[in-house]
C-alpha positions as CSV (number, residue, x, y, z in Angstrom):
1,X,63.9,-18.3,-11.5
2,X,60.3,-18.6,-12.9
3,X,59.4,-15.0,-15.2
4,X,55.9,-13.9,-14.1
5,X,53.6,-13.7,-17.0
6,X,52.0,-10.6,-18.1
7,X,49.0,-10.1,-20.3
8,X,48.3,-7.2,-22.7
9,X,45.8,-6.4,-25.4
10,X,47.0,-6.0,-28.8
11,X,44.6,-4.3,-31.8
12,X,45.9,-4.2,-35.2
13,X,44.1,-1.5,-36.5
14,X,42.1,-1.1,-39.7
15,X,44.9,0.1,-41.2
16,X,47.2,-3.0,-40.8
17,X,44.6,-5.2,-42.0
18,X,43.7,-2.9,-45.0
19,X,47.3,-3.2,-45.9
20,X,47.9,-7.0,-45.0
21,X,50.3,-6.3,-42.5
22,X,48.8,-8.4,-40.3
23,X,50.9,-11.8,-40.1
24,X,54.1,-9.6,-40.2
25,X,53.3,-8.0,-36.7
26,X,52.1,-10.6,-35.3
27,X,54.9,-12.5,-36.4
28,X,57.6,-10.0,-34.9
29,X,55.9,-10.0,-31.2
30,X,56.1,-13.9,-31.7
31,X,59.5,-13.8,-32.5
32,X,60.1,-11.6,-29.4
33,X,59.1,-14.8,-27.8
34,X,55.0,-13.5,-26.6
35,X,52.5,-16.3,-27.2
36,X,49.1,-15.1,-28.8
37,X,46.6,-16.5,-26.5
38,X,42.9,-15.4,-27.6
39,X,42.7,-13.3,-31.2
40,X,39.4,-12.3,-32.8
41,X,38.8,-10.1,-36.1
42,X,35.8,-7.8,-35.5
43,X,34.3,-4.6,-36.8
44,X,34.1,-2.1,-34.0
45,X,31.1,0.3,-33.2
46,X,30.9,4.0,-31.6
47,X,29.9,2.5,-28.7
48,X,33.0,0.2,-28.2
49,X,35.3,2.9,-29.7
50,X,34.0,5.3,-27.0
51,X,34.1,2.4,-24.1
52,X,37.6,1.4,-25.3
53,X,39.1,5.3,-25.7
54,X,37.0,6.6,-22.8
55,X,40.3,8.0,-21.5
56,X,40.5,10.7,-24.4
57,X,36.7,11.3,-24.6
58,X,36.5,15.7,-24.9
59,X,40.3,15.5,-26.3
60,X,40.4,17.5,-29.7
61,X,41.3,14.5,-31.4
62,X,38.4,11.9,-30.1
63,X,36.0,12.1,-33.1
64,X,38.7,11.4,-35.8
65,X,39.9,8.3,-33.5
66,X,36.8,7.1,-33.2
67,X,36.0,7.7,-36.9
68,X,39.1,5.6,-37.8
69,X,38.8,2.9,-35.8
70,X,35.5,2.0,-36.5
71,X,36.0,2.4,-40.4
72,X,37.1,-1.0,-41.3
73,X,37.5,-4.8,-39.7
74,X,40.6,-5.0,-37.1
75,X,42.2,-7.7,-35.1
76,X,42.1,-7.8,-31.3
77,X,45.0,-10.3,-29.8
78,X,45.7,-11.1,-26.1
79,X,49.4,-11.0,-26.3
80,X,51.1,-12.9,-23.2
81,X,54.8,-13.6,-21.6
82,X,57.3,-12.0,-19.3
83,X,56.9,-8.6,-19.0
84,X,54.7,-8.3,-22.0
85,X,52.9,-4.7,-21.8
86,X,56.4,-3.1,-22.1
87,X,58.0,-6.0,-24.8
88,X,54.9,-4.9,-26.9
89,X,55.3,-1.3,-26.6
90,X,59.0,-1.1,-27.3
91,X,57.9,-3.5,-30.4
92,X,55.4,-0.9,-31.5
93,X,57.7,2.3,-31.4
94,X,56.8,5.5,-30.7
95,X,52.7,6.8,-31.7
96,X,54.0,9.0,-34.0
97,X,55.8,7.0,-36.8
98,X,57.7,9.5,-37.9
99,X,59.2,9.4,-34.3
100,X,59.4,5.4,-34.2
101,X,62.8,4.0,-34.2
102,X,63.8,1.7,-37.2
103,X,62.7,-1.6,-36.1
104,X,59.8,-0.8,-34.5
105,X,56.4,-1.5,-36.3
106,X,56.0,2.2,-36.4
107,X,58.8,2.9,-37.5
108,X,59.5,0.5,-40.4
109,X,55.7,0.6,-41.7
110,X,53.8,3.8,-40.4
111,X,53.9,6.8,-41.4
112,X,51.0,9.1,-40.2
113,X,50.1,9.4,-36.3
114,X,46.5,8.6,-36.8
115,X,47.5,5.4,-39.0
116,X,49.8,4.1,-36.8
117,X,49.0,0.3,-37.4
118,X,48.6,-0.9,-33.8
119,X,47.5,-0.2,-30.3
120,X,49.1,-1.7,-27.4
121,X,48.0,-1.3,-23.8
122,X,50.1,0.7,-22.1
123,X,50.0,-0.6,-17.8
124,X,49.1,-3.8,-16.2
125,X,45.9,-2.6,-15.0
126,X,44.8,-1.1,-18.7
127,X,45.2,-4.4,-20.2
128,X,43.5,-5.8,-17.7
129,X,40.5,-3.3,-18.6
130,X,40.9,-3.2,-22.1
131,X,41.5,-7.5,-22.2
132,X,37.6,-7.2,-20.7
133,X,36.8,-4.7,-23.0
134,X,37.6,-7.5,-25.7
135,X,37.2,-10.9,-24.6
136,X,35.2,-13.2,-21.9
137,X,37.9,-15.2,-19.9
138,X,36.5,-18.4,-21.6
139,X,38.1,-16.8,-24.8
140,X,41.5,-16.8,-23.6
141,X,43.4,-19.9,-23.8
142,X,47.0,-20.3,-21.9
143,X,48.8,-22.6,-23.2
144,X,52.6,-24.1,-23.1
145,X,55.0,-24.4,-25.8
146,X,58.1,-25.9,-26.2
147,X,60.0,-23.1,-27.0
148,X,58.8,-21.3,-23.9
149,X,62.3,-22.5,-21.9
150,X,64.5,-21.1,-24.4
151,X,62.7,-17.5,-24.9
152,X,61.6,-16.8,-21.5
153,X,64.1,-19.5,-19.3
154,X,63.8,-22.3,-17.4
155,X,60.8,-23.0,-15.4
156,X,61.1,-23.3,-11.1
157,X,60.7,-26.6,-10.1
């Protein structure tokens, strides 16, 4: 039986790419078998930090979120495959690192809850907001590879 594809938004946040951890997180949701299908390296504002974490807007910790993500270049990635909201948050680990299993991103390369490296979305429909947030439609490109039969099964006739 076919595996219904999932998409989820990935950000790599200015801490992974000040550190140039990028291609080693990207590689080990690749290797989980997820296919990168739209990626873009961009410098976000207040007024996409605010759009994107609208949900903790008047928590105590909005202002130093926004502060961080917004002080240096990061990388947003449509990550999609079967079940891929939860295959990229048990990648990720817990938000706080020093809570992250071994294994995870968090826990092998993080070590402070406000650098915590990535962001992952963390439903169906908040990837489906946040993809929006990040990317035009035209942006995102499915595509096929040959690997796909052996990491996610064989396709339904």
């Amino acid at each position: 039986m076919a595996q219904v594809m999932e998409r989820t938004l990935l950000l790599l946040k200015p801490d992974a790419v000040q550190r140039g951890l990028v291609g080693d997180i990207l590689a080990r949701l690749e290797r989980r078998g997820l296919r990168i299908v739209a990626i873009k390296m961009l410098q976000m504002d207040e007024a996409l930090a605010h759009q994107h974490y609208a949900e903790h807007r008047g928590k105590p910790f909005f202002h130093q979120l926004v502060r961080f993500i917004t002080s240096a270049p990061l990388i947003a990635c449509v990550l999609e495959g079967p079940h891929a909201v939860e295959v990229v948050r048990q990648t990720m680990g817990a938000t706080d690192p020093k809570k992250a299993a071994p294994g995870t991103i968090r826990g092998d390369l993080g070590l402070d809850i406000t650098y915590n490296l990535v962001h992952g979305s963390d439903s169906l429909e908040t990837a489906r907001r946040e993809i929006a947030i990040f990317f035009r439609e035209e942006e995102i490109i499915p595509y096929k590879r040959d690997i796909d039969r052996w990491a996610f099964g064989p396709e339904e006739e």
